[in-house]
C-alpha positions as CSV (number, residue, x, y, z in Angstrom):
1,X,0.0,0.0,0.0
2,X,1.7,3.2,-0.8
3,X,-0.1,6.4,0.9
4,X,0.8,9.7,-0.4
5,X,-0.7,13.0,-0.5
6,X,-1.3,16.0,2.5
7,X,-5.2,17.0,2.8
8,X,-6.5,19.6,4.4
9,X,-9.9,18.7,6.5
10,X,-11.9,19.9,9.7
11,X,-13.1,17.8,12.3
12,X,-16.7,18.2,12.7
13,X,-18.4,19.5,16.6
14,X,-18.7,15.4,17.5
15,X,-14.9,15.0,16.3
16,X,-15.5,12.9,13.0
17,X,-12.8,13.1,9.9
18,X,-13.9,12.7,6.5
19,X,-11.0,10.6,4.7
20,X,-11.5,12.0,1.6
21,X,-12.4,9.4,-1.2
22,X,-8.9,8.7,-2.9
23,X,-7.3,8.3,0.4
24,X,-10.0,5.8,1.0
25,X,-9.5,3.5,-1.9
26,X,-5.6,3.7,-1.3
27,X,-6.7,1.9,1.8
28,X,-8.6,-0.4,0.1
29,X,-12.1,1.0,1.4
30,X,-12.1,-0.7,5.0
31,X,-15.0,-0.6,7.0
32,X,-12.6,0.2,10.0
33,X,-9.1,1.6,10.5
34,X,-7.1,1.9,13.8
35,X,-6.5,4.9,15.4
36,X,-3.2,5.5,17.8
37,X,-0.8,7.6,19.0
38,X,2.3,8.8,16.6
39,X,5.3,10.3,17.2
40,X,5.3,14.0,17.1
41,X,1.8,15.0,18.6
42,X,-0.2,13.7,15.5
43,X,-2.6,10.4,15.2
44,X,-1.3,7.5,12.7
45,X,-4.1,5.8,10.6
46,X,-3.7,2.0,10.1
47,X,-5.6,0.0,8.3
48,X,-6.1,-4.2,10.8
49,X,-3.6,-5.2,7.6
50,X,-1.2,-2.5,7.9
51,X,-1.1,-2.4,12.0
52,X,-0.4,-6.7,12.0
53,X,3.0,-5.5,9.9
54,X,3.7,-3.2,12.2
55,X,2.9,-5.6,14.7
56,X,5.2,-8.5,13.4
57,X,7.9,-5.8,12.9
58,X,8.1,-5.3,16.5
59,X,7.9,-9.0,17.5
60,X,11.2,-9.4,15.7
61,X,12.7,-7.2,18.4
62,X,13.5,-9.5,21.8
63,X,11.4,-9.3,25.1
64,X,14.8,-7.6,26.6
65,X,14.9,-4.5,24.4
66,X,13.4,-1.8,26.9
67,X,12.4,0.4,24.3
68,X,10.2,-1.8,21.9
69,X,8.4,-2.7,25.6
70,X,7.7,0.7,26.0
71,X,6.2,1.1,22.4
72,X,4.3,-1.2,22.4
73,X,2.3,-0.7,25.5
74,X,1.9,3.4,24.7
75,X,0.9,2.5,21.1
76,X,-1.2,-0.8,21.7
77,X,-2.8,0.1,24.9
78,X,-4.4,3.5,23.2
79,X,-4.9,2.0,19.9
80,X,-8.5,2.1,18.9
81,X,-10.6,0.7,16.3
82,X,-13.2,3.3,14.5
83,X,-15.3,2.3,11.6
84,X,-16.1,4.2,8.7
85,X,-19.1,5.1,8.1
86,X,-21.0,5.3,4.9
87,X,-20.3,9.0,4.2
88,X,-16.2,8.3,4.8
89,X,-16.2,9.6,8.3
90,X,-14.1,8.2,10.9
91,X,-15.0,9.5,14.9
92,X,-11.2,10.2,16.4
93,X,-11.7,9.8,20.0
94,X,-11.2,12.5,22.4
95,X,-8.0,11.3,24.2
96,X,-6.5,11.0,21.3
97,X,-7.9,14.0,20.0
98,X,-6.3,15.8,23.5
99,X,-3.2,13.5,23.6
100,X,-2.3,15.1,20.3
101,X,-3.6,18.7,20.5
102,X,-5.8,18.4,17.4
103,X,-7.9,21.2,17.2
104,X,-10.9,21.8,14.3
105,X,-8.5,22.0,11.3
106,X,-6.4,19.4,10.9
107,X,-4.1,18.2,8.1
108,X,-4.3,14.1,6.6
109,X,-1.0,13.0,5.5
110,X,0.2,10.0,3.3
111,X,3.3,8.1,5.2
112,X,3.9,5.1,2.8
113,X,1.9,2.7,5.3
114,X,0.0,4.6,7.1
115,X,-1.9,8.1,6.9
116,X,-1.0,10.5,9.7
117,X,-3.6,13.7,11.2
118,X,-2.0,17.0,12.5
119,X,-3.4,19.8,14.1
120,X,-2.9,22.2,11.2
121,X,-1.2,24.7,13.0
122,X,1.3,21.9,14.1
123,X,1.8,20.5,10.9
124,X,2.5,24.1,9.5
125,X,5.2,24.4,12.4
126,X,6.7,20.7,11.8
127,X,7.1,21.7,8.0
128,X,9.0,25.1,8.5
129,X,11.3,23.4,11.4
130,X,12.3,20.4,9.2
131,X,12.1,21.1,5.8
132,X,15.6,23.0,5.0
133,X,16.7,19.8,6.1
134,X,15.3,17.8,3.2
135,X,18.1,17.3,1.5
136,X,20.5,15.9,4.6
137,X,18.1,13.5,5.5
138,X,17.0,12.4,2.1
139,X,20.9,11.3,1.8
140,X,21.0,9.3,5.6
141,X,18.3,7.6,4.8
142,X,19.6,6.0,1.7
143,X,22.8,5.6,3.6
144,X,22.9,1.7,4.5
145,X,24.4,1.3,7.7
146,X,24.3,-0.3,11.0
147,X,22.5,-0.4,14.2
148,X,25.2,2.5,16.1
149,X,27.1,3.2,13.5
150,X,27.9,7.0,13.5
151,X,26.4,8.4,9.8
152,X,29.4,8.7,7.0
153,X,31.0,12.3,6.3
């Protein structure tokens, strides 16, 4: 599934997204999609398909490792499923509405996998911090290296 694209929407007074209709055939028109905490004070989108990759992903990382424990129990134990509804709407729930600061316009973004919602203002403040630095970290991450390697010069 390849996800592209950045949309601007508005959450409605009861706090329901409309995914608008090319975003949900890239998803393969589910009747629900799983809602959870990302990094960065936005909401990730998953479609059950998508969020079992993710899922297997981590499983390949050992009990020991403290940090995929962590993940998994801040991102599984607030993930929620929503259905979509007839008209394309999806209701985000209010914690995770409040957890990520998402006001009434918001911004849908394609992230390969998943889709990702911003508060608009946020999303407008994550673009001007980050994207002088398109170039550098278009290069690193085509640079194949290790786990603690230090990046090449």
């Amino acid at each position: 599934m390849l996800l592209t694209g950045t949309y601007q929407r508005t959450l409605d007074e009861k706090k329901r997204l409309v995914l608008p209709k090319k975003v949900r055939e890239a998803l393969g028109d589910p009747e629900s999609l799983f809602v959870a905490p990302g990094p960065d004070k936005c909401l990730w989108l998953h479609t059950g398909g998508e969020l079992e990759r993710l899922a297997t992903r981590l499983d390949d990382r050992p009990a020991t490792d403290a940090e995929a424990r962590l993940f998994r129990r801040l991102f599984f134990a607030q993930a929620e499923a929503v259905d979509v509804d007839r008209a394309g709407r999806i209701l985000l729930p209010d914690r995770l509405v409040a957890l990520a600061g998402i006001g009434h316009e918001v911004v849908l973004v394609g992230v390969r996998d998943h889709m990702e919602v911003w508060d608009a203002a946020q999303w407008e403040a994550y673009l001007r911090r980050h994207e002088s630095m398109f170039d550098q970290v278009a290069e690193e991450a085509f640079t194949t290296r290790q786990r603690g390697e230090s990046p090449q010069a």
